[in-house]
C-alpha positions as semicolon CSV with decimal commas, in nm:
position;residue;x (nm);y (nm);z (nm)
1;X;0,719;4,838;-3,186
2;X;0,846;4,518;-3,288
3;X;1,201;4,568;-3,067
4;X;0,971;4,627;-2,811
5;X;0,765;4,303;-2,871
6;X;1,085;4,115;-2,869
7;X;1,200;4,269;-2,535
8;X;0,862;4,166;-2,369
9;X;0,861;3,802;-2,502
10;X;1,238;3,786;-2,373
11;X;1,105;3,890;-2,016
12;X;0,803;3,690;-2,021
13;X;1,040;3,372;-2,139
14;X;1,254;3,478;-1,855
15;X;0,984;3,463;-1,621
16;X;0,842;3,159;-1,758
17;X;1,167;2,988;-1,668
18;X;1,235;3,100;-1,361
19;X;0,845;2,949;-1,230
20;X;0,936;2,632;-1,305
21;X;0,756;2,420;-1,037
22;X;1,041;2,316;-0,762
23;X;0,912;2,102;-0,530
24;X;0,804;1,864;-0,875
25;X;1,142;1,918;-0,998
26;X;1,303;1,813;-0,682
27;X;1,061;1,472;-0,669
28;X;1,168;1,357;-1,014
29;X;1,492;1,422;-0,974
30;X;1,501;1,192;-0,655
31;X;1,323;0,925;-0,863
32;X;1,601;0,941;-1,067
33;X;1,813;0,899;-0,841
34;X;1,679;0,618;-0,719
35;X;1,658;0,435;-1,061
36;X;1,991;0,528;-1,108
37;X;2,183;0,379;-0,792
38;X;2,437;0,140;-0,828
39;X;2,503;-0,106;-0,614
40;X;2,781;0,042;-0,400
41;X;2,552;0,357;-0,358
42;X;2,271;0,134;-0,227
43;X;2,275;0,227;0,189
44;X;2,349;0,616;0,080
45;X;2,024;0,603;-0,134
46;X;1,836;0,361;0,179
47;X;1,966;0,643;0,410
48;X;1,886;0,971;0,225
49;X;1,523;0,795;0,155
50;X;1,457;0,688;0,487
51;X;1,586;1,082;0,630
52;X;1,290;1,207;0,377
53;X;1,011;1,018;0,524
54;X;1,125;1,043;0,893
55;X;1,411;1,266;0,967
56;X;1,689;1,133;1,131
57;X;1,883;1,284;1,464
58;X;1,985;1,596;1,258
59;X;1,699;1,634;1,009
60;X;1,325;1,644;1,035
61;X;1,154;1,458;0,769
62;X;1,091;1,611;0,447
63;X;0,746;1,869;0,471
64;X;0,642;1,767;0,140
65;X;0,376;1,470;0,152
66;X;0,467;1,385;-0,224
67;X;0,881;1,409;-0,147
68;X;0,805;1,129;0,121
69;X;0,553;0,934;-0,089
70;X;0,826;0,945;-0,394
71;X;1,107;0,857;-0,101
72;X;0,851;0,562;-0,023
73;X;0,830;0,450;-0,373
74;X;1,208;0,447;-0,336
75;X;1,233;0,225;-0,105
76;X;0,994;0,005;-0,257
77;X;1,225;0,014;-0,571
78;X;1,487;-0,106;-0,394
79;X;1,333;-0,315;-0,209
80;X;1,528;-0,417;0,117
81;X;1,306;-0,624;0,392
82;X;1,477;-0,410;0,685
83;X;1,288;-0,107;0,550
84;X;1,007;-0,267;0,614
85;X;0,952;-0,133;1,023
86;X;0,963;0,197;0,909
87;X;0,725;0,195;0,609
88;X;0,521;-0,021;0,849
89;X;0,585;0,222;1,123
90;X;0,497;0,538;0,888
91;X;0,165;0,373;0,755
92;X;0,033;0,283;1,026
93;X;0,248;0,360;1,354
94;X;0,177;0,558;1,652
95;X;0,317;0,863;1,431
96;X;0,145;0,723;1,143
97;X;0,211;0,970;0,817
98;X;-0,132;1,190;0,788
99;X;-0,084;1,193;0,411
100;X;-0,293;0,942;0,224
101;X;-0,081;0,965;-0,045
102;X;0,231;0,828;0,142
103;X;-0,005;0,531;0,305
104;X;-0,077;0,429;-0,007
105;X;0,287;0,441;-0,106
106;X;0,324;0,264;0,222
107;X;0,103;-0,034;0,118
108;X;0,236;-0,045;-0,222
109;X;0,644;-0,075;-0,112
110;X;0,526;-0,386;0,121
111;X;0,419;-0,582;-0,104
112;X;0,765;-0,488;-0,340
113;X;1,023;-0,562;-0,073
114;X;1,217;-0,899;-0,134
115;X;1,167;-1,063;0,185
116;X;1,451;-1,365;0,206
117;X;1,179;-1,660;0,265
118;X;0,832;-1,746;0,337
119;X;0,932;-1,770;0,718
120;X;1,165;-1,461;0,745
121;X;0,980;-1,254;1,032
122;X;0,992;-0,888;0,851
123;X;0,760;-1,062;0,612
124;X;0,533;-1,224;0,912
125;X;0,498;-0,926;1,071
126;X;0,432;-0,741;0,704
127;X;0,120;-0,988;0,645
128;X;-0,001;-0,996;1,019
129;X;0,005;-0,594;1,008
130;X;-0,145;-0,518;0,706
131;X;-0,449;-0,792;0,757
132;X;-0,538;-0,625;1,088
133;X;-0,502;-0,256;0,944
134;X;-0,750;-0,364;0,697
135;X;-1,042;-0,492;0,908
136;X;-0,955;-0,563;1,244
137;X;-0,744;-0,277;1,389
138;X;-1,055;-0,072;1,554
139;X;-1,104;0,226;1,785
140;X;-1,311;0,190;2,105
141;X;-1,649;0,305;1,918
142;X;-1,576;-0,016;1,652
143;X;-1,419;0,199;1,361
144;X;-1,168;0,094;1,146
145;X;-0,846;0,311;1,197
146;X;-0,796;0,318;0,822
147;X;-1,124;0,482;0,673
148;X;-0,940;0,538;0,343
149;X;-1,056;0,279;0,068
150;X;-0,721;0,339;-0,132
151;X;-0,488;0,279;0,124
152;X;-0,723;-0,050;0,227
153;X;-0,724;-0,195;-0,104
154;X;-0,367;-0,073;-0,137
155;X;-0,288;-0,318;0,162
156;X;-0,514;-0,561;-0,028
157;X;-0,303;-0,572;-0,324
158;X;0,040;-0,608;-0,123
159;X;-0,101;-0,938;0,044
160;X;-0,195;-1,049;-0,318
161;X;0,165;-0,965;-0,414
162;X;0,354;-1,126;-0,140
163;X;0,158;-1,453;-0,182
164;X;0,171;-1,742;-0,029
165;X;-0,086;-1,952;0,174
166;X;-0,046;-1,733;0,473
167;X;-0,148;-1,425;0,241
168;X;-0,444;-1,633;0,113
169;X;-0,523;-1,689;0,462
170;X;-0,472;-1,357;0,574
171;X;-0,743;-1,251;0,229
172;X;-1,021;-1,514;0,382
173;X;-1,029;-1,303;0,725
174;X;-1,004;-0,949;0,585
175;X;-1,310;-1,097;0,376
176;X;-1,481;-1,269;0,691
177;X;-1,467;-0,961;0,880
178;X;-1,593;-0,755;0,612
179;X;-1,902;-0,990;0,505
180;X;-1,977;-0,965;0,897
181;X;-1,979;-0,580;0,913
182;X;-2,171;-0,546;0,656
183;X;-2,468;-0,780;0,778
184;X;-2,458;-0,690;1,131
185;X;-2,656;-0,381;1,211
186;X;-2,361;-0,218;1,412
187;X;-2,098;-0,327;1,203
188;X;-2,242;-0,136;0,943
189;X;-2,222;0,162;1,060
190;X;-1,864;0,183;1,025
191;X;-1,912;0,045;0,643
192;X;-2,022;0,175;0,275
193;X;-2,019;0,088;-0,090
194;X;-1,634;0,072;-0,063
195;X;-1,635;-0,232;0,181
196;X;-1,811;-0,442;-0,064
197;X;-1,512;-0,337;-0,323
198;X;-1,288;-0,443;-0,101
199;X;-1,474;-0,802;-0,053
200;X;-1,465;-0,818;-0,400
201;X;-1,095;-0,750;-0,450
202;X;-1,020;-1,064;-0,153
203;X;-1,167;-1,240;-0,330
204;X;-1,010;-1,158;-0,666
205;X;-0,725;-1,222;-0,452
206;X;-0,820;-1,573;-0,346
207;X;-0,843;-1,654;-0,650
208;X;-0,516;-1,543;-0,768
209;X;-0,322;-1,719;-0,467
210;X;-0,494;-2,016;-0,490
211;X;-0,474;-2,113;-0,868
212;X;-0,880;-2,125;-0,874
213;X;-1,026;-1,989;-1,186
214;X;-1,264;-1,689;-1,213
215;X;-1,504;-1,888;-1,372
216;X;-1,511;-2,160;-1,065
217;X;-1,531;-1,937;-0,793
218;X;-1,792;-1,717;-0,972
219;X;-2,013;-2,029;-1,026
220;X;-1,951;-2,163;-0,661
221;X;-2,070;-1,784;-0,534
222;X;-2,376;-1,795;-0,769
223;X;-2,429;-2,125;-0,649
224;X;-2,445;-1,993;-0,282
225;X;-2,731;-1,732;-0,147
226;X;-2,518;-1,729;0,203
227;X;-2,184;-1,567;0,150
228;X;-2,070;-1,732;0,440
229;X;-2,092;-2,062;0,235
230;X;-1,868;-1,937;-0,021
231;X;-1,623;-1,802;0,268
232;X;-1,657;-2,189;0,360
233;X;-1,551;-2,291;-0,034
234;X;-1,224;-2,097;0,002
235;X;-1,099;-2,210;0,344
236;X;-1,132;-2,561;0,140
237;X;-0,884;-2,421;-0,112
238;X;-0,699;-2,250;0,093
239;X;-0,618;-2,549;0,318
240;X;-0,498;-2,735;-0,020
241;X;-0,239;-2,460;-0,075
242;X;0,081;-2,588;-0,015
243;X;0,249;-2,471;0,299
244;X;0,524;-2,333;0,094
């Protein structure tokens, strides 16, 4: 009896191994690869990430949403500007990624890539896109073409981490658009509970950009019954940002 006990845990332990989950496997052993790149392996990594999410002339892209999210994250890691057209491209391109989870990845790796200055136009381009995907990018009906709240605040959090006054900017009319949807009676149909998050997070963000404490622009909003007055408050210190 107990040989035969010992046989059986033997198979089942054989089993056991031989489940192990692959596709997980595979994504953490890309990670790290990607933490473990050197230098002169630093295009083979861009290239072999960048095949994952979008397939190259050869290769279709990877079919595993959370392979291209972690090939994403990748390039965020390494964070070269000219990767940003096609994470830009895959969150929110004509052939936009249908995962959420690799939008959000998307948004995240924006706001990671070191961008050479305030003016250099991958970066422009970065900030212009992701403040219109947030609130102004709209089908013919009015509705947003990102519905997701964590790919929005996602985007959200990328401005905040790029910085600058063009980001701050860029956080006063994602909020403007949003305190207008959700007073007008049409805007608000393409609105919920999230949108009001999402205000809340600008202007989190405002704050952080602009060097304005919590405490002031809490009492200035208290102080204000009309949003739009405390919109008003922030263009002020926004326009006192210096340009660099």
């Amino acid at each position: 009896m107990l040989r035969c006990a010992l046989i059986l845990l033997l198979l089942l332990s054989s089993l056991l191994a031989g489940c192990r989950n692959a596709p997980e496997e595979n994504r953490k052993d890309l990670w790290r690869d990607v933490q473990n790149t050197e230098d002169a392996q630093r295009e083979n990594m861009r290239k072999r990430l960048r095949t994952i999410i979008a397939g190259d002339v050869e290769n279709a892209r990877d079919e595993d949403p959370h392979m291209r999210a972690t090939a994403v994250q990748g390039l965020g890691e390494i964070g070269d500007p000219d990767d940003a057209e096609l994470i830009l491209d895959t969150l929110m391109g004509p052939l936009a990624d249908g995962s959420v989870l690799v939008r959000i990845e998307c948004a995240i790796a924006l706001g990671k890539l070191k961008y050479e200055s305030r003016t250099d136009a991958r970066r422009v381009t970065s900030v212009i896109s992701l403040r219109n995907r947030i609130a102004f990018d709209r089908d013919e009906t009015g509705r947003p073409y990102e519905t997701e709240f964590l790919v929005r605040s996602a985007m959200l959090n990328s401005l905040i981490a790029i910085g600058g006054r063009d980001c701050a900017a860029a956080l006063y009319d994602v909020a403007s658009r949003l305190n207008s949807d959700l007073e007008d009676v049409e805007g608000s149909l393409f609105t919920s509970a999230t949108d009001r998050g999402l205000l809340d997070r600008c202007f989190e963000g405002l704050s952080i950009l602009t060097g304005v404490s919590e405490e002031e622009a809490a009492r200035n909003r208290f102080e204000n019954d009309d949003l739009s007055a405390h919109l008003d408050w922030w263009a002020d210190r926004i326009s006192e940002m210096p340009d660099n």
